[in-house]
C-alpha positions in Angstrom: -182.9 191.4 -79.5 -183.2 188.3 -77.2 -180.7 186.3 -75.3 -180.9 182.4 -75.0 -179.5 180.9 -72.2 -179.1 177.2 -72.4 -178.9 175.7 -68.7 -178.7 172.3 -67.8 -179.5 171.3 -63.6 -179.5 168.3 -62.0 -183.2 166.8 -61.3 -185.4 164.3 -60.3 -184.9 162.1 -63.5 -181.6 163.1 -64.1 -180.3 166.0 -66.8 -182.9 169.3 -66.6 -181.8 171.2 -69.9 -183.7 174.4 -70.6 -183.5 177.4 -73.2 -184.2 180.2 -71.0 -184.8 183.3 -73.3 -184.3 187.1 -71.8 -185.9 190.0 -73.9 -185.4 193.7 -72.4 -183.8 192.6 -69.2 -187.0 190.2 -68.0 -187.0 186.3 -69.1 -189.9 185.5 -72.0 -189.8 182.1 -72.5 -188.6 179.3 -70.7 -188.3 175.6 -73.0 -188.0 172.5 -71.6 -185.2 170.8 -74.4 -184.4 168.0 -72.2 -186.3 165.6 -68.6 -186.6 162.6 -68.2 -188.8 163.3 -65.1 -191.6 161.2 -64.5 -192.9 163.9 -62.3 -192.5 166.6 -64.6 -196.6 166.5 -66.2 -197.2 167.6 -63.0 -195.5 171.1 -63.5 -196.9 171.3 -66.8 -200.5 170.5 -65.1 -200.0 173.5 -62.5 -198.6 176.1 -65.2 -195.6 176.5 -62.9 -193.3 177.7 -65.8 -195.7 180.3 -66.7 -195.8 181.2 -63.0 -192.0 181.4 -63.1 -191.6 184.0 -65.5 -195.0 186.0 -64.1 -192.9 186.1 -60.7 -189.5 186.4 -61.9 -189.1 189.5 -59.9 -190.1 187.5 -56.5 -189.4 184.2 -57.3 -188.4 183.0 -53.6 -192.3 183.4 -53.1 -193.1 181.2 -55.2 -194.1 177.8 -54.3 -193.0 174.4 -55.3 -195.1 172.2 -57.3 -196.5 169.5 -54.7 -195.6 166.0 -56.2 -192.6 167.4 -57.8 -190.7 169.0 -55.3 -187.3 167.8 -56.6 -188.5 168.8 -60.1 -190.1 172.5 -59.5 -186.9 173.3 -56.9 -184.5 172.9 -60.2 -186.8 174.6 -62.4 -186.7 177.2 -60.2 -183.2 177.1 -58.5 -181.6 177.0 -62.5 -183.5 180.5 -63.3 -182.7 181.9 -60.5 -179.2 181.2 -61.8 -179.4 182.5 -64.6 -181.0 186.0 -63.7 -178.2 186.3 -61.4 -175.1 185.9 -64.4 -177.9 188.2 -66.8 -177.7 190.7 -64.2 -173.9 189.9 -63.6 -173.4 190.4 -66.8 -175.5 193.4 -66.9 -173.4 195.2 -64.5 -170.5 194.7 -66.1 -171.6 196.5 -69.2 -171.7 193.5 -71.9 -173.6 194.8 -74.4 -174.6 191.5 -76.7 -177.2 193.2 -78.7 -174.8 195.7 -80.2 -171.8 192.9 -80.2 -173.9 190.5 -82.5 -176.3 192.3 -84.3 -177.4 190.1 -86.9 -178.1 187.0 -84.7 -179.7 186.4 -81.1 -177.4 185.1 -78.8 -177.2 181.9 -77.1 -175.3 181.2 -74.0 -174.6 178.1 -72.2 -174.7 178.3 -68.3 -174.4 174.6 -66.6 -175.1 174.8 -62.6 -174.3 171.5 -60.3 -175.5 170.9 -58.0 -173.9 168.8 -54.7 -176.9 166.6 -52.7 -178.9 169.1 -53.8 -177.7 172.2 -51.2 -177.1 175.4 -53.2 -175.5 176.0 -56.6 -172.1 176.4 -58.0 -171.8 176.6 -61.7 -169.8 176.9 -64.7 -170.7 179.9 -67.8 -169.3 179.1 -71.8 -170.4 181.8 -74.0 -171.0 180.8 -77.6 -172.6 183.6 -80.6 -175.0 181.9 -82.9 -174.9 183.3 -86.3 
């Protein structure tokens, strides 16, 4: 079974909104849903979501895209986010695969962020099905 997270971060262009998809503790698939970046091509030029989930385990590492700095530091900054409420979630013992067999679940995690230093964040769980 997969999890869904649904995340929306503050970017460049506004509203980043992104389906990022977790399958046996590691994320599979990010989706961009929703930018209205200008800038964002140039993430999509450098392959930096596919360099995301390659480097999930040392994300910090990873570089920014150069021309989209605002861009790749949400990309980045909202799944760091997220692995961190996975793994909180984790540790508490949530078990959503045996909770909700017959569907994958879908969460909805939004992180704000003020001027852009750090992240504080707000998690509504919702079961598709």
């Amino acid at each position: 079974k997969s999890i869904i997270y649904t995340v929306s971060k503050k970017s460049f262009g506004g509203k980043l909104k992104l389906d990022i998809t977790f399958t046996d503790d590691l994320v599979t698939n990010i989706e961009v849903v929703e930018t209205k970046d200008s800038y964002f091509n140039k993430i999509t030029d450098n392959n930096y979501i596919e360099s995301l989930i390659t480097n999930q385990e040392n994300i910090d590492e990873l570089d920014v895209v150069t021309g989209a700095t605002i861009s790749s530091n949400a990309l980045k900054n909202a799944l760091k986010s997220t692995i961190v409420e996975y793994e909180k979630e984790k540790q508490k013992g949530l078990d959503w695969w045996q909770k909700h067999e017959k569907s994958t679940e879908y969460k909805t995690v939004a992180f704000h962020s003020m001027y852009g230093i750090g992240f504080g964040g707000i998690f509504i769980c919702k079961a598709a099905g």
